[in-house]
Each structure stands twice: as structure tokens, then as C-alpha cells.
C-alpha positions in Angstrom: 23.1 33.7 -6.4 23.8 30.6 -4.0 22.2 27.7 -4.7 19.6 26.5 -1.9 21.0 23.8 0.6 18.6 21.1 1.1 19.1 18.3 4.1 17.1 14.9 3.7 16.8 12.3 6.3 15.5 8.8 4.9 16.1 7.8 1.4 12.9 6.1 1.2 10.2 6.8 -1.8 9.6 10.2 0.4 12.9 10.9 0.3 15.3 9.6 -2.1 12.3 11.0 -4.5 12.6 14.3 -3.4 16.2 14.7 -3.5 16.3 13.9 -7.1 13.1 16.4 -7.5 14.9 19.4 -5.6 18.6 19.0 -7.4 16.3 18.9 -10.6 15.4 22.6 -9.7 18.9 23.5 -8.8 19.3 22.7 -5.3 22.2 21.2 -3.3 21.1 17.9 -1.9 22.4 16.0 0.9 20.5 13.0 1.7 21.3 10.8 5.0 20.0 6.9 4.8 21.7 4.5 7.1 20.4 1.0 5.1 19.4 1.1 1.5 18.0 3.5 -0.5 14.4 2.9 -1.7 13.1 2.5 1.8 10.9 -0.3 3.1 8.5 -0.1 -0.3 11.4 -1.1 -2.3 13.9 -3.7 0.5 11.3 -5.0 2.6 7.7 -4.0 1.3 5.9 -3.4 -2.0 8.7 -4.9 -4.7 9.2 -8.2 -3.0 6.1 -8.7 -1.9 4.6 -8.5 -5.4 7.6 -10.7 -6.6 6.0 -13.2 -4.9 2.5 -12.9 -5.3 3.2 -12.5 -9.5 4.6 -15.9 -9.7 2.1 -17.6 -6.9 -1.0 -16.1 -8.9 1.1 -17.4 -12.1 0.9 -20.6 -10.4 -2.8 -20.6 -9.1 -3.9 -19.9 -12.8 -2.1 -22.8 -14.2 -3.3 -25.0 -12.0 -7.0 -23.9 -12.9 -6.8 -23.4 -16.6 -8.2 -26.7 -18.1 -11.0 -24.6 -19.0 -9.7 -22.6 -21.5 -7.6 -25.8 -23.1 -4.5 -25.5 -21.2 -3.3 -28.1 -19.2 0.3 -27.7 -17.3 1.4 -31.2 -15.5 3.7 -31.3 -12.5 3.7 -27.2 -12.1 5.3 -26.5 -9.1 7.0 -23.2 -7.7 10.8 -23.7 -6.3 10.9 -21.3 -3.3 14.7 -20.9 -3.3 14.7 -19.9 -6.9 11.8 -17.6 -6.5 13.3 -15.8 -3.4 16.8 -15.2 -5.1 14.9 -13.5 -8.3 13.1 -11.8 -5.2 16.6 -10.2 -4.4 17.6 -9.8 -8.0 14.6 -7.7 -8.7 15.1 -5.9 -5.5 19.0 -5.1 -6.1 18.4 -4.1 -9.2 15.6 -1.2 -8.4 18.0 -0.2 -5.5 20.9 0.3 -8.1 18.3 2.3 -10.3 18.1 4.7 -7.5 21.3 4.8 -6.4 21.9 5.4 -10.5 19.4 8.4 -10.5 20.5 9.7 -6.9 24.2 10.1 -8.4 23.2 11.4 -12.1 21.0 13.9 -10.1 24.5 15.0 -8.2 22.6 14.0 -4.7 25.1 13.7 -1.9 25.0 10.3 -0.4 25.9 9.6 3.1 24.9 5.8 4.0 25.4 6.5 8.0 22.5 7.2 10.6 21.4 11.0 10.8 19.4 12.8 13.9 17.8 16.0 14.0 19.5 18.9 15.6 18.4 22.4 17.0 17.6 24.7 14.1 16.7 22.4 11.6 20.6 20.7 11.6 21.5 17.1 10.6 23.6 15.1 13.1 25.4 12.4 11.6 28.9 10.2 12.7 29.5 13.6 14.9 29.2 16.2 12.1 26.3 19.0 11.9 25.1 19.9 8.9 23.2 23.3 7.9 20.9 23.7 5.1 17.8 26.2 3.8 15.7 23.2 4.6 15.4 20.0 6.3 13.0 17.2 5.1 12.4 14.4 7.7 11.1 11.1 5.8 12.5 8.0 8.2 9.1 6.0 7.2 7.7 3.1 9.1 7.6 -0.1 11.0 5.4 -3.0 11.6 3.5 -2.3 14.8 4.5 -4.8 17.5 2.0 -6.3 19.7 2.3 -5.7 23.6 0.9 -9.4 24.0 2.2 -12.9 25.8 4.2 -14.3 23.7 4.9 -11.9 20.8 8.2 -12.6 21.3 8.2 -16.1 20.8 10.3 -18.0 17.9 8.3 -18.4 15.2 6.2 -15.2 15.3 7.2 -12.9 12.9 6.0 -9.7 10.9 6.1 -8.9 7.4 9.0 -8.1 7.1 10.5 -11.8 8.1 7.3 -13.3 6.4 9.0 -12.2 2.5 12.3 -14.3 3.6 11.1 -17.4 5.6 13.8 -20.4 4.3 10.6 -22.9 3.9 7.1 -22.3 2.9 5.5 -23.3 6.3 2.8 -26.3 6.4 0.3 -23.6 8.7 0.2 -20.0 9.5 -2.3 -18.0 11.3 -2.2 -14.4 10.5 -2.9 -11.5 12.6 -4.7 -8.8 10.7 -6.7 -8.9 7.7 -5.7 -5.9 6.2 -4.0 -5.4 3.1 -0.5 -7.0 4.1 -2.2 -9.5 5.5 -4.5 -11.0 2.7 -1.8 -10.0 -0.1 0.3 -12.6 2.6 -2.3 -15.4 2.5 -2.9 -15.2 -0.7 0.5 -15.7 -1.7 1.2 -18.4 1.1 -2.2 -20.5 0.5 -1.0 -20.7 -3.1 1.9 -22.7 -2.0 -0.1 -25.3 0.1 0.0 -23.4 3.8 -3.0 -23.7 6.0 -3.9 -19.8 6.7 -6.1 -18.6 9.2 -7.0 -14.9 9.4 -7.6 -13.2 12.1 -9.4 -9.5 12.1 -10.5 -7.5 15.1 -13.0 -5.6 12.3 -16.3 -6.9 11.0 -14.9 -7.5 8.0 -11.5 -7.8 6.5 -10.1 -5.1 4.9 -11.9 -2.8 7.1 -11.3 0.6 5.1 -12.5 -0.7 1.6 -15.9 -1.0 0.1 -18.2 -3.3 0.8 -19.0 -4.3 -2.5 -15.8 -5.3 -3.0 -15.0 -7.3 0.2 -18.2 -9.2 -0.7 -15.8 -10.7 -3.9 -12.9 -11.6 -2.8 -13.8 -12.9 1.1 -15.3 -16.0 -0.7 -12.6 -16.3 -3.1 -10.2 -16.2 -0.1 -12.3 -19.0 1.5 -12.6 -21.2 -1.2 -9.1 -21.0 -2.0 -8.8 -22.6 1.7 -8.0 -19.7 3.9 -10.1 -19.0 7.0 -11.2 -16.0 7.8 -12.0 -15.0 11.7 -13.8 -11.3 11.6 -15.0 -9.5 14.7 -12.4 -11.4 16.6 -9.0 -10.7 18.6 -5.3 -12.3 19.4 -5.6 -12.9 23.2 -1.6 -14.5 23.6 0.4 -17.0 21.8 1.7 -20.6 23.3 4.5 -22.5 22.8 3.8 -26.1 22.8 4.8 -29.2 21.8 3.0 -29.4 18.3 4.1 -25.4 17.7 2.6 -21.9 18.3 -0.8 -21.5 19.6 -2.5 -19.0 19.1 -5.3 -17.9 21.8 -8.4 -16.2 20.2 -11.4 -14.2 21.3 -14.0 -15.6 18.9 -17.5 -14.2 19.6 -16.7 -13.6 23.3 -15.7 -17.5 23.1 -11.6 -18.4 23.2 -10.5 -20.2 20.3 -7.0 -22.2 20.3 -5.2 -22.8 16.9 -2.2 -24.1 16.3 -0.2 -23.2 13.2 3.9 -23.2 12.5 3.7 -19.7 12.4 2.4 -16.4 13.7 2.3 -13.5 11.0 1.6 -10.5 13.1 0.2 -7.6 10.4 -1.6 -5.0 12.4 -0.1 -1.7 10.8 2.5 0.1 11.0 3.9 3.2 13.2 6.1 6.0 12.3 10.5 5.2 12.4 11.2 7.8 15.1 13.3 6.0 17.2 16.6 7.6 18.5 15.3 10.3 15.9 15.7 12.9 18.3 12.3 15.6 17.4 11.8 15.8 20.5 14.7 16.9 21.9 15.3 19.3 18.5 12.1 20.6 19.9 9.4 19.2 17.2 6.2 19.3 18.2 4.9 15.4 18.0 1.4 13.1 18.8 2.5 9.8 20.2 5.7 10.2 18.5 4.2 11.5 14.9 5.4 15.0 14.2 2.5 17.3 13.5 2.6 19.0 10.6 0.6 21.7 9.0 -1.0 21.5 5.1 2.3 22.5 3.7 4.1 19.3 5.8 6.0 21.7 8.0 6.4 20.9 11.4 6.6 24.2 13.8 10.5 24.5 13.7 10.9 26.6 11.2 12.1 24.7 7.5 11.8 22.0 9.0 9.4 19.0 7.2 8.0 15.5 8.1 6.6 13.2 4.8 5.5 10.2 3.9 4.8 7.2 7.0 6.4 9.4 9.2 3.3 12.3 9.4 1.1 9.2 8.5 -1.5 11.3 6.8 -1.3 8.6 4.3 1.1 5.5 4.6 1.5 5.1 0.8 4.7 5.0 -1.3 3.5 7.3 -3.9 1.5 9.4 -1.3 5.1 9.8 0.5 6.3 10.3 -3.3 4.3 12.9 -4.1 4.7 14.9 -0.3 8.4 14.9 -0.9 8.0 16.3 -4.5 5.5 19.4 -3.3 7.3 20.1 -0.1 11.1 21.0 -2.4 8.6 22.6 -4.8 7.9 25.1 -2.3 11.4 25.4 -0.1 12.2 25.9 -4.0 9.5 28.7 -4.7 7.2 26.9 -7.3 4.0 26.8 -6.3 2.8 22.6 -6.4 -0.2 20.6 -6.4 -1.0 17.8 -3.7 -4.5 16.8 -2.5 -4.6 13.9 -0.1 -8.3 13.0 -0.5 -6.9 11.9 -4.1 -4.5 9.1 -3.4 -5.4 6.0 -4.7 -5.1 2.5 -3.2 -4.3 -0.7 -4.1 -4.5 -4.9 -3.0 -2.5 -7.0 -5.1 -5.2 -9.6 -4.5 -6.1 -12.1 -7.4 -8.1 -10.1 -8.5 -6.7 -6.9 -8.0 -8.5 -4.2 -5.8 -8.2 -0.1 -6.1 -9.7 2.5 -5.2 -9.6 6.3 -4.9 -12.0 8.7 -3.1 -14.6 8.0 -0.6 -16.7 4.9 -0.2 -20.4 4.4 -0.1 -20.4 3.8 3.2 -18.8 7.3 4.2 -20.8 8.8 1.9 -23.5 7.7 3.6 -22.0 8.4 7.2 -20.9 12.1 6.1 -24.8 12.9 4.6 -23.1 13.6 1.1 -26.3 13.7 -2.1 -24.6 11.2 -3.9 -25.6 8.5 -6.7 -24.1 4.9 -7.7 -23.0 3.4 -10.7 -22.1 -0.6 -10.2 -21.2 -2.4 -13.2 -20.4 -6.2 -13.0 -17.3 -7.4 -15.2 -19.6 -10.3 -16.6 -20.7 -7.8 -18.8 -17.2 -6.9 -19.8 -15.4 -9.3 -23.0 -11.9 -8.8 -21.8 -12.8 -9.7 -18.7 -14.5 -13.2 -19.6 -11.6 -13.4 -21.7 -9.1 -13.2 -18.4 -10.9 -14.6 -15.2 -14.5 -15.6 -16.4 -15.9 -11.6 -15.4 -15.1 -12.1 -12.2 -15.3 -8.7 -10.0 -17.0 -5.2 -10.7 -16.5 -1.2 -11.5 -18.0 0.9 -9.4 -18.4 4.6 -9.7 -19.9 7.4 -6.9 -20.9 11.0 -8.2 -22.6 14.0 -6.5 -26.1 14.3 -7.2 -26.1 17.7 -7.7 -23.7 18.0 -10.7 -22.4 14.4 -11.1 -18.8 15.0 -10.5 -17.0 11.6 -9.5 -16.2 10.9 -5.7 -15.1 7.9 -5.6 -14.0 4.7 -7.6 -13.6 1.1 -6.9 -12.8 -1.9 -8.8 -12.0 -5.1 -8.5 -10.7 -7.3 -11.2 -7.9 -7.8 -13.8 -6.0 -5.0 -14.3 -7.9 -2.9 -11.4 -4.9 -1.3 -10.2 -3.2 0.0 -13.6 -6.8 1.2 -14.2 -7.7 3.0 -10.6 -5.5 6.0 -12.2 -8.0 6.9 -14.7 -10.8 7.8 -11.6 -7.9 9.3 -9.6 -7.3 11.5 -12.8 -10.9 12.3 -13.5 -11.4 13.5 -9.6 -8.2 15.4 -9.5 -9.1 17.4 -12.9 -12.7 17.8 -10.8 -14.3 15.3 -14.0 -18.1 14.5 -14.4 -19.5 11.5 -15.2 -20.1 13.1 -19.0 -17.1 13.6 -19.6 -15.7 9.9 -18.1 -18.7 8.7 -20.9 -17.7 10.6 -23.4 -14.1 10.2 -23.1 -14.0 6.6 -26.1 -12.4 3.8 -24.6 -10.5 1.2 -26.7 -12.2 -1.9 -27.5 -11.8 -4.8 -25.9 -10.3 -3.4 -22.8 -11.4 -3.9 -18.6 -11.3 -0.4 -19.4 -14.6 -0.1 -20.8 -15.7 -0.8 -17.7 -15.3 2.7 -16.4 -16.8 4.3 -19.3 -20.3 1.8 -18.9 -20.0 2.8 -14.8 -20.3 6.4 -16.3 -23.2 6.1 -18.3 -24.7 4.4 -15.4 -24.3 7.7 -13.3 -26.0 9.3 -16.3 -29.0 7.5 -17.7 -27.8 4.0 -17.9 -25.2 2.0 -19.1 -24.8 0.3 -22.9 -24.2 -3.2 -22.2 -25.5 -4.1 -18.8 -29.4 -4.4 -18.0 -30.5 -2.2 -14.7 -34.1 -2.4 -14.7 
């Protein structure tokens, strides 16, 4: 019996996690990536990024720790040696991969790759033919069609984890999750941040409850925050970038060294060639069916690129059902289960729907908030700052959604995810013993509160 040939384009945590998957089952694997493996997340995304923000929240603590008897003098970070452990950290995940990719007997090929007729790979003049071709190219910051985008001294993310000097001001563009994760990280070194978001509130997609904790610690950590209002243009003047603001139908000038633009991201298709290999797309997205296969037969789009969900481990686990089934096991992937998460201090996650579209979609639901004042551990770590909450179905009380925010929130947002993909009831979240003292025991008091209240928290 021949083996199954299997063609992958993007070696990204779509990608390079899906080769591995497929050889695993006995597949031939030839992946095409023309920078390094691990994609964006890994280079130019999630790793660094949370390189920095662990040793700026390291040094926000210890600057506000007198209360609990510990008193650092002269703390300070060193942004030269911070970004080179930055890189160390990065080259040595990349090496991981490239490790795994290799023990895995994964072909290779570090050269650009386009899609041909039929499903083929075109790369340095060679077509390649396989049983199946996954597409998982990934993503790239959105640029702005605005005056003065272009300007010196605006910049995206991507330039905003490798700057050579922590800037004295920087107003930011987007108050989503790249964004705040950036201020946070850059107010903790002594910029001047201003945020600005088109949205009501920042981080438009996440609960209420929770963006009611951390906008204030935000602002009392000296970052502005500009909601309900938009980036007109950007000067260049004589005292640096200005940026030109609608604020309340009013236009608001403010001047800052630099100009973070974070307003998403959009789909790597350039000189991809779908188009011409005849795949059917939506303002360059391929569209794809439940199974991720676009309508050229064996042919399949994952991860950023179908943006159904622009995660890494949403892209991870697309790439690990879609060889599943080119191999002929029959896998799991539900995309209303993918959880999210803000490496904020605190920490944010959460999985399922919100109260507010459970209210806008007329689902019988009930809420379960539970404050982490009540929690020890919590007291213990950052004085019970943030909360658990839990959403059920009124009709049987099986969980729908789960947000926290506090120490620990993302490690713990798996435990919800778990409980909604195993179709879990509030019972059995309560009676599932939690270890003592844990933020943990969080989840199982939200629980009870679904049910008919929780231990260690007064409702009435």
C-alpha cells in the first residue's frame, strides 16, 4: 500500500503542527515555509511578546511590593538584555520544531511555495503532487489606508517587539488584545501610552465584566484610553508624530514618538496564487466548508488564513483534524470551543459566549459571578483582584461560557473549555473537588453559584 502524499504550505502552528500530526499516521510530508518555522506566533507574535510582558509585570510587582515586606531598590529592566533573551527564547522554540519536524521525517523545503492547478505546489520552478494539499500561510497586521501610515516612526507589532529604545511616548491604535498586551508592557517601562479604540470599549469582543477590571487598572497605571474614537491621519512635525483624532465628533491632536498601529490582522495571500489555481475566495480569504476544504478538490485552507478563528492553537487544532481526515480517522473540532487569552496583568480568558450575546441571541441562560476577594490564593498573589464568572443554560445548567480574570486565568480557562467540550453541568464542575488553596477554587464556587449558591461568597 503507498503511503498518502501530503503537501503543506506555511510552517506556522497550522502547519508545521500538522505535518508532524500526518507523518505520525504514516504519511509522506512535504512542508514549504520560506522564513522560519513556527510562524508569526512563535518569530514575531505570541512567544516574544510574552517575553516581554513576563519580565515587565516582574518589574511592575517589585516595584509595588512594600506591602507584603519586600522592598527591591534601584530595580530597573535593561532593554538590550531583555530583547536578546527575547531571541534566545525564540531560537530556541524554532530549533524545537525544526527538531520535531526532522524526528517526524517531514520534508523541509525553506523556499517560497504557490498553489498550482489541481491541488500542486509550485516552488523554485518544481511542481509537486500529493493526495492532499493544506494551505496555512497565516497572517499580517492590517495596514491602514490613511495620511501618513507610512511615515517613520509608525510601526505595527511586529516592529513594536524589536524597537532599539523604549520610546519616551507612544499612542497606539487599537485597543484590542495586541494592543493593551503592548501598553501594558511599554507603560511598565516609563512610556506615555495613549489608546485609541474605534469601539465603546476596549477590547470590544470580551465581557463586560471583565473590561470593567482592568480599564481602570490600565488607567491608573498611566495609560489613556480614547474609546468611541478614530485615527483621522498622522503628522510629521517638528516635536514628532501627530496623531489626528476624532474624539466625540471633536479632533484631537497628540503627539507621541511613536505610532503603534494594531487594528487586526488579514489573511497572507499575497502572490499566493488561489485565485489563479481557481480557489474560490472572499476578499482574498478562501472559503472553506466545515471540513476546511476549499472547493478544489483536497485542497484545504487553516488557521489565519480561513480566519474562522485567528488563534495559534485554533490553527493547531484545524491542521490536526483536517490530516485526520485526508488520513481516514474520523476527528473532533468545534470552533464555538476555542478559548482566548490577554496576557494582561491580570490575566484574561475566556471560552464560549458572553453575557452580552446571550442576551442578543435570546438564549434562557443564568449567571454565576464570583469575585476573587473571596479567594485565599488570590489575596495571597494580587490582593483578590479580578473575578470568575460562569454562564449556564437555564434549562439543564450546562456551561456556556466562562470568563476570568486574575492570576493564573489563562492556565485555568482550560478547565471551562474542557467542561463545555465534554457538554459539563454546573453539578458536575461543583462536584468535581478542587485542591485547596488554589485560584482554582474559583471555578468550583462559580459552580455552586449556578446551582443554589456558592460556599464562601455572600449573594443575598
Amino acid at each position: 500500500m503507498n503511503k498518502k502524499e501530503i503537501l503543506i504550505i506555511g510552517g506556522g502552528p497550522g502547519g508545521y503542527v500538522a505535518a508532524i500530526r500526518a507523518a505520525q499516521l504514516g504519511a509522506n510530508v512535504t512542508l514549504f515555509e520560506n522564513d522560519k518555522v513556527g510562524g508569526t506566533c512563535l518569530n514575531r507574535g505570541c512567544i516574544p511578546t510574552k517575553v516581554l510582558l513576563h519580565t515587565t509585570e516582574m518589574f511592575s510587582h517589585l516595584k509595588s511590593q512594600e506591602s507584603v515586606g519586600l522592598f527591591v531598590e534601584k530595580a530597573k529592566v535593561d532593554w538590550t538584555i531583555l530583547g536578546k533573551r527575547r531571541d534566545r527564547v525564540v531560537r530556541q522554540l524554532v530549533g524545537g520544531v525544526k527538531a520535531l519536524l526532522k524526528g517526524n521525517g517531514v520534508t523541509l523545503i525553506n523556499k517560497f511555495a504557490t498553489v498550482g492547478k489541481n491541488g500542486e505546489v509550485i516552488c523554485d520552478g518544481e511542481s509537486y503532487k500529493g493526495d492532499a494539499l493544506v494551505i496555512a500561510t497565516g497572517s499580517e497586521p492590517v495596514v491602514l489606508p490613511l495620511t501618513g501610515a507610512d511615515l517613520e516612526g509608525v510601526i505595527d507589532s511586529t516592529a513594536g517587539l524589536v524597537l532599539k529604545e523604549v520610546p519616551e511616548s507612544m499612542v497606539i491604535i487599537g485597543g484590542g488584545v495586541i494592543g493593551v498586551e503592548f501598553a501594558q508592557i511599554y507603560a511598565a517601562l516609563g512610556t506615555k501610552i495613549t489608546i485609541v479604540e474605534l469601539a465603546e470599549q476596549i477590547l470590544p469582543t470580551v465581557d463586560q465584566d471583565i473590561v470593567k477590571i482592568i480599564e481602570p487598572i490600565l488607567v491608573k497605571s498611566g495609560i489613556k484610553i480614547l474609546t468611541s474614537s478614530g485615527l483621522k491621519e498622522i503628522k510629521k512635525t517638528d516635536i514628532g508624530l501627530v496623531s489626528v483624532v476624532s474624539v466625540n465628533g471633536e479632533e484631537v491632536e497628540i503627539s507621541a514618538e511613536k505610532v503603534l498601529i494594531s487594528v487586526g490582522r488579514r489573511p497572507l495571500v499575497a502572490n499566493l496564487g488561489l485565485e489563479e489555481a481557481g480557489i474560490k475566495t472572499d476578499r482574498g480569504t478562501p472559503i472553506v466548508d466545515q471540513k476546511f476544504l476549499t472547493n478544489v478538490p483536497n485542497v484545504y485552507a487553516i488557521g489565519d488564513l480561513n480566519r474562522k478563528n485567528m488563534l495559534a492553537h485554533a490553527a493547531s487544532a484545524q491542521g490536526i483534524y483536517v490530516v485526520e481526515g485526508i488520513m481516514g480517522i474520523k476527528g473532533h473540532y468545534n470552533g464555538d470551543i476555542v478559548p482566548a487569552c490577554i496576557y494582561t496583568s491580570p490575566e484574561i480568558a475566556s471560552v464560549g459566549i458572553t453575557e452580552e450575546q446571550a442576551k442578543a441571541n435570546g438564549i434562557d441562560y443564568k449567571v454565576s459571578v464570583i469575585p476573587l476577594r473571596s479567594n485565599g490564593k488570590s489575596i495571597i498573589e494580587n490582593n483578590g483582584v479580578g473575578l470568575v464568572k460562569l454562564i449556564s443554560a437555564k434549562a439543564d445548567n450546562q456551561i456556556l461560557g466562562g470568563h476570568i480574570i486574575g492570576p493564573r486565568a489563562t492556565d485555568m480557562i482550560a478547565e471551562i473549555a474542557l467542561a463545555m467540550n465534554m457538554k459539563a453541568t454546573a453539578e458536575d464542575l461543583a462536584a468535581t473537588i478542587h485542591p485547596h488553596p488554589t485560584i482554582s477554587e474559583a471555578l468550583q464556587e462559580a459552580a455552586h453559584g449556578l446551582i443554589d449558591g456558592p460556599i464562601h461568597w455572600l449573594t443575598k
